[in-house]
C-alpha positions as CSV (number, residue, x, y, z in Angstrom):
1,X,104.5,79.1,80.7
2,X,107.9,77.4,81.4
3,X,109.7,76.9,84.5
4,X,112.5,78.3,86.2
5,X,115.9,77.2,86.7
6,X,117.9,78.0,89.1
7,X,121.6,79.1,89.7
8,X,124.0,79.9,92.8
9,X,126.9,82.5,92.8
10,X,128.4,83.4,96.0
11,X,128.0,86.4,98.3
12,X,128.3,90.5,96.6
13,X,129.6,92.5,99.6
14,X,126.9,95.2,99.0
15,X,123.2,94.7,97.8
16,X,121.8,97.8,97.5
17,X,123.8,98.9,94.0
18,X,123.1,95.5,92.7
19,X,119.4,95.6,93.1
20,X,119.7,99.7,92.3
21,X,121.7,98.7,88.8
22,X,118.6,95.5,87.8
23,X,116.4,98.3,87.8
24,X,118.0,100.5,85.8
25,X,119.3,97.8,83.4
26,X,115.9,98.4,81.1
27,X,115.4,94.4,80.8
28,X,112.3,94.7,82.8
29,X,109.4,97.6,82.4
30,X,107.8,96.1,85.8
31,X,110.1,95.2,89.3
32,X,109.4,95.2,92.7
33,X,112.9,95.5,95.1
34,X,112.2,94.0,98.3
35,X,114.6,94.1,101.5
36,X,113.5,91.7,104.2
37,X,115.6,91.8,107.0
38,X,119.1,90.6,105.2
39,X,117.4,89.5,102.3
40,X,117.0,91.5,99.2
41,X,115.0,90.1,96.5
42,X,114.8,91.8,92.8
43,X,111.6,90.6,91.0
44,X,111.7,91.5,87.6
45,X,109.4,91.2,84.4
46,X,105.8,89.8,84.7
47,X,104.9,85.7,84.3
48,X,101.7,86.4,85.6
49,X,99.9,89.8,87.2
50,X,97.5,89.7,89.2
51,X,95.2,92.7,89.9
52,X,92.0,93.4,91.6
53,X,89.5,96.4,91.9
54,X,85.8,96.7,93.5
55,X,84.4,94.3,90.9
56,X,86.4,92.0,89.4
57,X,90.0,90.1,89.5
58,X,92.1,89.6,86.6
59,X,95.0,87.5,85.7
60,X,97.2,88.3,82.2
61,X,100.0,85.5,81.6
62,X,103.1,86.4,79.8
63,X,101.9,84.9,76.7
64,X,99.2,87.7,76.4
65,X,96.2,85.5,77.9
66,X,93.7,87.8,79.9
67,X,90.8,86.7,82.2
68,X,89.0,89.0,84.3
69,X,86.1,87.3,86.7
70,X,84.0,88.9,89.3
71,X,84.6,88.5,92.8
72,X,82.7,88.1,96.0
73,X,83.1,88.0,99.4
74,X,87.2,88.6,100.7
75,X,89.3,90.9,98.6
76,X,92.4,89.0,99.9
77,X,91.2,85.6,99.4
78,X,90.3,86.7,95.9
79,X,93.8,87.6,95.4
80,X,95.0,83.9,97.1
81,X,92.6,82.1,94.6
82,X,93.8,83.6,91.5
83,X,97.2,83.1,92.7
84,X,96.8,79.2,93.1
85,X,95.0,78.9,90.0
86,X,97.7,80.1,88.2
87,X,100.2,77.4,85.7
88,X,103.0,78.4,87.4
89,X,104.8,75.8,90.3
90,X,107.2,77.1,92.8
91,X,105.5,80.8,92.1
92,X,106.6,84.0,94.5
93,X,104.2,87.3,94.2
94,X,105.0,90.7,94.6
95,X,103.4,94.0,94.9
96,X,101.1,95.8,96.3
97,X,98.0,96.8,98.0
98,X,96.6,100.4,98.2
99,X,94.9,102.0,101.2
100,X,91.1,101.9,99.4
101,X,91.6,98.2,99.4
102,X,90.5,98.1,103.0
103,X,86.8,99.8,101.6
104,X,85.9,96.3,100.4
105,X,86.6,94.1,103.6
106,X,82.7,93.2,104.4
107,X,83.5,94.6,108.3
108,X,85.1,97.9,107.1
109,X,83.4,98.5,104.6
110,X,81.6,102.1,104.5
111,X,78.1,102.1,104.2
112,X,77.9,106.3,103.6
113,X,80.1,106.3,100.7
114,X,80.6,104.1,97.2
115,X,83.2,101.5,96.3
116,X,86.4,102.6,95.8
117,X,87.4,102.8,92.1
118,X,90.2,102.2,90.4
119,X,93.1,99.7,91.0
120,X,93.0,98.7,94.8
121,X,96.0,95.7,94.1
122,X,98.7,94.6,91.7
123,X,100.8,91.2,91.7
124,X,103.4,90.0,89.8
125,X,104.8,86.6,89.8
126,X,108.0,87.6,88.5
127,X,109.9,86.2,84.9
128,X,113.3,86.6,87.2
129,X,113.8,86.4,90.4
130,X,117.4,87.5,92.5
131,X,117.8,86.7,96.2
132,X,120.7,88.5,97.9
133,X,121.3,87.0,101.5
134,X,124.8,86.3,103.6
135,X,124.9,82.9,102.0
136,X,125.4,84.4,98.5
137,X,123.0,84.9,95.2
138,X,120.0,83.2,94.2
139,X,119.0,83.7,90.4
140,X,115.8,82.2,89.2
141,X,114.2,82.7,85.8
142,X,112.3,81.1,83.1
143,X,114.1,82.7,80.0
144,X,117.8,81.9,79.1
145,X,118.6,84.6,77.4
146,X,117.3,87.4,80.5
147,X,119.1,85.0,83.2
148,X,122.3,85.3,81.0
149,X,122.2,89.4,81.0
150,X,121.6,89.1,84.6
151,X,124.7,87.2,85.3
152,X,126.8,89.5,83.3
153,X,125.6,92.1,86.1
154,X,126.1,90.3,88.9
155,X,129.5,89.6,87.4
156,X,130.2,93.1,87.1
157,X,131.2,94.8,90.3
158,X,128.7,97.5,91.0
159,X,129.3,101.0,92.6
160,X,126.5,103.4,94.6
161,X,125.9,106.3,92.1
162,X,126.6,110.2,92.9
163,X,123.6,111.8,93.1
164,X,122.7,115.7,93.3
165,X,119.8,116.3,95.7
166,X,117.6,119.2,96.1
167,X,115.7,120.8,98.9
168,X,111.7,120.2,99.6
169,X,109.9,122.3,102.2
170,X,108.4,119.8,104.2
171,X,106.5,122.7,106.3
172,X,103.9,124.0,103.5
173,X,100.2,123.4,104.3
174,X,100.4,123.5,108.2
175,X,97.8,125.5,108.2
176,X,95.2,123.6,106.7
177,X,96.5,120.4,108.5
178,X,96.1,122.0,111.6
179,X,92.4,122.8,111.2
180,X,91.6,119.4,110.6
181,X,93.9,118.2,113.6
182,X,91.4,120.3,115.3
183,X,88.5,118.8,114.0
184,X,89.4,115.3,114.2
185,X,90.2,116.3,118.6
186,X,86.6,117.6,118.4
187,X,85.4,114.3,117.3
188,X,87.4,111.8,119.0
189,X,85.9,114.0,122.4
190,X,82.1,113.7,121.3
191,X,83.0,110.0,121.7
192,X,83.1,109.3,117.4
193,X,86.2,107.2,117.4
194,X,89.5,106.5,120.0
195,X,92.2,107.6,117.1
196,X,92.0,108.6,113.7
197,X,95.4,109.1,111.7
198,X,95.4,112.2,109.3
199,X,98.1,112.7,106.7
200,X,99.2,115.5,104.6
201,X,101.0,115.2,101.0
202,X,103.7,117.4,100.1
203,X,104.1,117.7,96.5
204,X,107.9,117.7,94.8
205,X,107.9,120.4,92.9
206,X,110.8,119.0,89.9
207,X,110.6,115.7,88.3
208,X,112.2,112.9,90.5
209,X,114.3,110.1,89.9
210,X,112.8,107.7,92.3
211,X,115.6,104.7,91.4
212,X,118.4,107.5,92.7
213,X,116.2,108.7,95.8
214,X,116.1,104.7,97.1
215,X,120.0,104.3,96.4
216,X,120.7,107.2,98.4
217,X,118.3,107.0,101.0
218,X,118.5,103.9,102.3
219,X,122.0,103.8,104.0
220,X,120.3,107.0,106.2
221,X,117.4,105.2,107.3
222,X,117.0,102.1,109.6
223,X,113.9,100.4,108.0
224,X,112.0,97.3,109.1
225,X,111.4,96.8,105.5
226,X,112.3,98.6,102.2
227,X,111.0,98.9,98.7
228,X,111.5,100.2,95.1
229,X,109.2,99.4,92.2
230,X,107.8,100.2,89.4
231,X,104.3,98.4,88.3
232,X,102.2,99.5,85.4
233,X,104.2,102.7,85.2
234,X,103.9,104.3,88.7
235,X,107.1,104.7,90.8
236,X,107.2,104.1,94.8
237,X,110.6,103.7,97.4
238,X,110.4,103.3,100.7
239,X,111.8,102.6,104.1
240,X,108.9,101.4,105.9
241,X,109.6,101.7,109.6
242,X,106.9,98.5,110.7
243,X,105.3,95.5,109.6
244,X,101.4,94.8,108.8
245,X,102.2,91.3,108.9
246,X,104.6,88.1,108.7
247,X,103.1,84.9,108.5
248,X,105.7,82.0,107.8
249,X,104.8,78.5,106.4
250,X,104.4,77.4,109.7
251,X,101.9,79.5,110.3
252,X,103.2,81.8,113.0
253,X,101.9,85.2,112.4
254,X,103.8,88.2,113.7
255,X,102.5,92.2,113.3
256,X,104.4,94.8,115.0
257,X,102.5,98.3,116.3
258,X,104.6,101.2,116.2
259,X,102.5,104.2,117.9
260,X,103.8,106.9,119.9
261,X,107.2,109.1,118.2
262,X,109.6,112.0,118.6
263,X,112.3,112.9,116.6
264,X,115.8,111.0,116.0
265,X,119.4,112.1,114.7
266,X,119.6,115.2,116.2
267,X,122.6,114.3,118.6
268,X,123.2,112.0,121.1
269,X,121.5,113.9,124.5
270,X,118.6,115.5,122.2
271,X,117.6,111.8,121.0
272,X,117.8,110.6,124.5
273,X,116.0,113.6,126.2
274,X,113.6,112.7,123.3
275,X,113.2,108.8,124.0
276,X,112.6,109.7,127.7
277,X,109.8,111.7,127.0
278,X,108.8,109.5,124.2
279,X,108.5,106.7,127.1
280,X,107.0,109.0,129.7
281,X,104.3,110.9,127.7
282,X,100.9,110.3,128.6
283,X,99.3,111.0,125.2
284,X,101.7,108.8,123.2
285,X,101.2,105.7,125.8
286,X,97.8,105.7,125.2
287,X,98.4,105.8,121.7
288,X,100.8,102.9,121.7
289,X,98.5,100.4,124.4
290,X,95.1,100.8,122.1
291,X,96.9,100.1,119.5
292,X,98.6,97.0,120.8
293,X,95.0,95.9,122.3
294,X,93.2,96.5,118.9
295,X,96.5,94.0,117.3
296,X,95.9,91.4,119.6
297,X,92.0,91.4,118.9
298,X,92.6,91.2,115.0
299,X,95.2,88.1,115.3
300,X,92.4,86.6,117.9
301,X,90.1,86.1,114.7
302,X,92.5,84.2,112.8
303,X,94.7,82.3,115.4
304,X,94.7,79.3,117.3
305,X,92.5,80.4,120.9
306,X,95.6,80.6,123.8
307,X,98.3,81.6,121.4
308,X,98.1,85.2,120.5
309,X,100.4,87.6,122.6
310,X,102.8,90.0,123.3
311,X,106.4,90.9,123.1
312,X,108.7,93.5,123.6
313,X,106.0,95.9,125.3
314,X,106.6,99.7,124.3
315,X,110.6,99.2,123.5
316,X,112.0,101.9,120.9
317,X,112.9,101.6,117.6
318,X,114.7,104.1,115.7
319,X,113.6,104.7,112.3
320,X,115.5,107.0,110.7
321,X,114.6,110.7,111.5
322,X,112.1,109.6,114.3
323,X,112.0,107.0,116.7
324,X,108.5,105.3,117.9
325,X,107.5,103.1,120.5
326,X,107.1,99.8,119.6
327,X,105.6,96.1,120.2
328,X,105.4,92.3,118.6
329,X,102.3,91.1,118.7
330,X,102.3,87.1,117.7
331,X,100.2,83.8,117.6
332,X,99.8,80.4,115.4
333,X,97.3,80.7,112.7
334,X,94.2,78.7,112.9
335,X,94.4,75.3,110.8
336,X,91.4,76.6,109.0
337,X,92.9,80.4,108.3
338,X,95.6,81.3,105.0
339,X,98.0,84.0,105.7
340,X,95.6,86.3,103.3
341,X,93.2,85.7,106.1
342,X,96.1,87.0,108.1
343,X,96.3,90.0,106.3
344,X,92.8,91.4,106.0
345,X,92.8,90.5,109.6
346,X,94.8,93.5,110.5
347,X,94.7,95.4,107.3
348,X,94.9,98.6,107.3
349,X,97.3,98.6,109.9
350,X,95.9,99.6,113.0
351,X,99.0,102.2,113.4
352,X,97.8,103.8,110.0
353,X,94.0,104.1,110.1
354,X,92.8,104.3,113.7
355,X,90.2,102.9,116.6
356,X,87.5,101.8,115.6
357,X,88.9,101.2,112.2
358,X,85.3,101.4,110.3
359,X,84.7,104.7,111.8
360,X,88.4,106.2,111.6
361,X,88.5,105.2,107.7
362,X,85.0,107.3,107.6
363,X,86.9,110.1,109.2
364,X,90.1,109.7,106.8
365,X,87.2,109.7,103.9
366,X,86.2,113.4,105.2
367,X,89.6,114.8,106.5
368,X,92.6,113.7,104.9
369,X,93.0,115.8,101.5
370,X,92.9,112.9,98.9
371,X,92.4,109.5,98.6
372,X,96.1,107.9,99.8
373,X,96.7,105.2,97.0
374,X,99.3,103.2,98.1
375,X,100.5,106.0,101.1
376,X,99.9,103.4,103.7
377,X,98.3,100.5,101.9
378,X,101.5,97.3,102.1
379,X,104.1,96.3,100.1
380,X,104.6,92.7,100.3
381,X,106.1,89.0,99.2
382,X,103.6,85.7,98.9
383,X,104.7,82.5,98.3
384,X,103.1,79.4,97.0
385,X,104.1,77.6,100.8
386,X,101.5,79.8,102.5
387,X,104.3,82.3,103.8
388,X,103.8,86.4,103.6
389,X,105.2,89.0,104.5
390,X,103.6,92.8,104.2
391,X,105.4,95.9,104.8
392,X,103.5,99.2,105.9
393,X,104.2,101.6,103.3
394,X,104.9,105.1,105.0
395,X,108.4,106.9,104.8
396,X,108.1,106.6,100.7
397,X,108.2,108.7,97.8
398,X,105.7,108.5,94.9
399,X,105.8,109.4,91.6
400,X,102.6,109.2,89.0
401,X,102.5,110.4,85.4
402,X,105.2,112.6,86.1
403,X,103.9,114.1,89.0
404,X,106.1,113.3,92.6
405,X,105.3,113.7,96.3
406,X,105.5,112.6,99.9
407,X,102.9,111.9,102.2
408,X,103.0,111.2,106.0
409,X,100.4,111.4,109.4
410,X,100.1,111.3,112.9
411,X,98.2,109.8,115.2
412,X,94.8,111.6,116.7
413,X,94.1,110.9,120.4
414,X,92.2,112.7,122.7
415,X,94.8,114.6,124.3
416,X,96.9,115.7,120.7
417,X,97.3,119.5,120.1
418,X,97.5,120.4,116.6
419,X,100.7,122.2,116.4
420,X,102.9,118.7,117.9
421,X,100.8,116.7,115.4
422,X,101.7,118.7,112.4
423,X,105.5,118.7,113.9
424,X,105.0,114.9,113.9
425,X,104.4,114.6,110.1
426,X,107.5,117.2,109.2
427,X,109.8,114.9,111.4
428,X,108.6,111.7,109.2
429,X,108.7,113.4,106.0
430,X,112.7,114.6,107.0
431,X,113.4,110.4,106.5
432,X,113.1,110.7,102.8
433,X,113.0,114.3,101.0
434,X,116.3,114.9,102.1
435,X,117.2,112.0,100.0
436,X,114.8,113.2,96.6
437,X,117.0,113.2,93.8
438,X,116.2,115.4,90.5
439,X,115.8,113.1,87.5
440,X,118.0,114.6,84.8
């Protein structure tokens, strides 16, 4: 398989056309871009992938050795075993997980509809590897010739591109969404469920250049995370405004809520007046509290007893054309317990599927329009040292066999009223299609 070696060049003043230009360079037909705070990592080309579906996990190596084996019992721990297993030392995953993957954790699992089909994961341990921090520029990679073409880009001063966008009318289908708002109220007050969250697709009607749409997007939006890849053809970029999950190799495990949201950017008083009644409305504090409350009772399964809590109650974080209320939830994890523990714990994110989850997720089966594929599934980072880190993957554009769209939901309490719900979902979708750029 080879191993990697390693080299050091000091700091670029400017990440985002670095990782922008790797991804267009052509070297490598699967990447994953990853911003994690002030890191920005560029994973490119596949050592190993990793993928998983309702039967069976398979790993192909670079040298065109396949093995598929059947699976029982944890999706995620499937995914940690084959990732061990692997003859790679040193080894960093990315990728993702899509929303389905949550219909084959044993205490979510549906019992009134089949297994999901299709892909539900998708890992690569990546051939080359750049890490962007303040301290400069990591390059790791196992083949000479690749980590020499790299250096001639980092070398190479890079520029943001000028890009052309055009409008989307994020206001079709309100209609329709509005009737299942409805629906959803109906059921949540016959005692079915606390909170479901029902999305809404808006399809792009022009072919999209998905690489362009990140470069230009991200400098408007204030993510917690953000992501660019392309894995077995399909195209995703996103600004995702919360966390699933952290867990360091420590073992401190950190998830962050974010329930409750008005609009942002419109001016300085109209985003105030709009945080005040963010932080004063009945309907979206209850959202936010039973959302925090069901966080704490997933980290209690895989913590240490005493150590789970929270921080930051309900504070604000703006997140590009919204802003939500938001909270850390933290503990140690249990000496027995792996960070994929960690993230099947809370996956899907509680923010994202709803209370109960089991009985949300069989409301999101009948409401929502489609299945969501990766529209809030995680994009995340795993490393051989038991660290993790997951991104919630909303505020994204997708693209699929030339087909491109955006997807966002809302939150369904007891006290929601369909026409703020569907107003909800145009001010989340107004954080990327401004940015959609039309692929020449």
């Amino acid at each position: 398989m080879g191993f990697y070696e390693e080299e050091f060049f000091t700091a670029v003043p400017d990440p985002l056309p670095l990782v922008v230009r790797l991804a267009r360079t052509g070297l490598f037909d699967d990447y994953v871009v990853y911003e994690n705070g002030g890191t920005w990592t560029f994973a490119g080309g596949a050592l190993a992938t990793v993928s998983l579906d309702a039967r069976q996990v398979s790993v192909r190596l670079a040298d065109g050795d396949e093995v598929s084996r059947p699976w029982s019992g944890s999706p995620a721990d499937a995914l940690r075993r084959a990732l061990d297993a692997l003859p790679i030392t040193e080894w960093n995953a990315y990728g993702w997980l899509g929303f389905d993957f949550a219909g084959m954790i044993e205490s979510l699992a549906s019992q009134r509809s089949a297994a999901p089909t299709g892909e539900l994961a998708r890992l690569i341990v990546p051939r080359t590897e750049v890490r962007i921090d303040s301290d400069g520029v990591l390059l790791r990679g196992v083949n000479a010739d690749e980590r020499a073409r790299v250096r001639e880009l980092l070398d190479t001063p890079a520029e943001a591109g000028a890009h052309t966008t055009s409008e989307i009318d994020v206001r079709t289908g309100g209609d329709a969404y509005r009737e299942r708002v409805a629906q959803a109220v109906k059921e949540i007050r016959q005692g079915q469920y606390q909170k479901v969250i029902l999305s809404r697709s808006v399809r792009i009607p022009f072919p999209a250049d998905i690489v362009a749409t990140y470069e230009l997007g991200r400098p408007s939006n204030t993510p917690a995370r953000s992501f660019l890849l392309r894995l077995n053809g399909s195209q995703a970029a996103g600004f995702s405004p919360e966390i699933i999950v952290t867990v360091d190799s420590a073992g401190r495990v950190v998830t962050q809520p974010l329930a409750g949201t008005r609009a942002f950017g419109r001016g300085i008083e109209e985003d105030a007046a709009a945080r005040t009644e963010l932080e004063s409305d009945p309907k979206e504090i209850f959202e936010h509290a039973v959302s925090v409350r069901t966080s704490q009772q997933e980290l209690r399964e895989v913590c240490r007893p005493g150590t789970v809590g929270v921080d930051d109650f309900m504070g604000v974080k703006e997140r590009g054309s919204v802003q939500h209320l938001a909270s850390l939830v933290s503990g140690t994890l249990d000496d027995k317990r792996t960070a994929w523990d960690a993230l099947e714990a809370v996956f899907p994110a509680v923010t994202a599927s709803g209370i109960p989850k089991r009985e949300s997720l069989d409301a999101i089966l009948r409401l929502d329009e489609t299945r969501r594929g990766l529209y809030s599934g995680a994009v995340l980072s795993a490393s051989h040292d038991g660290s993790l880190d997951a991104a919630l993957v909303l505020r994204a554009v997708y693209e699929q066999d030339g087909q491109a769209w955006l997807r966002a939901g809302a939150g369904i309490v007891t006290d929601s009223t369909p026409a703020r719900e569907f107003e909800e979902t145009c001010e989340k979708l107004s954080s990327v299609a401004p940015f959609v750029v039309r692929a020449h």
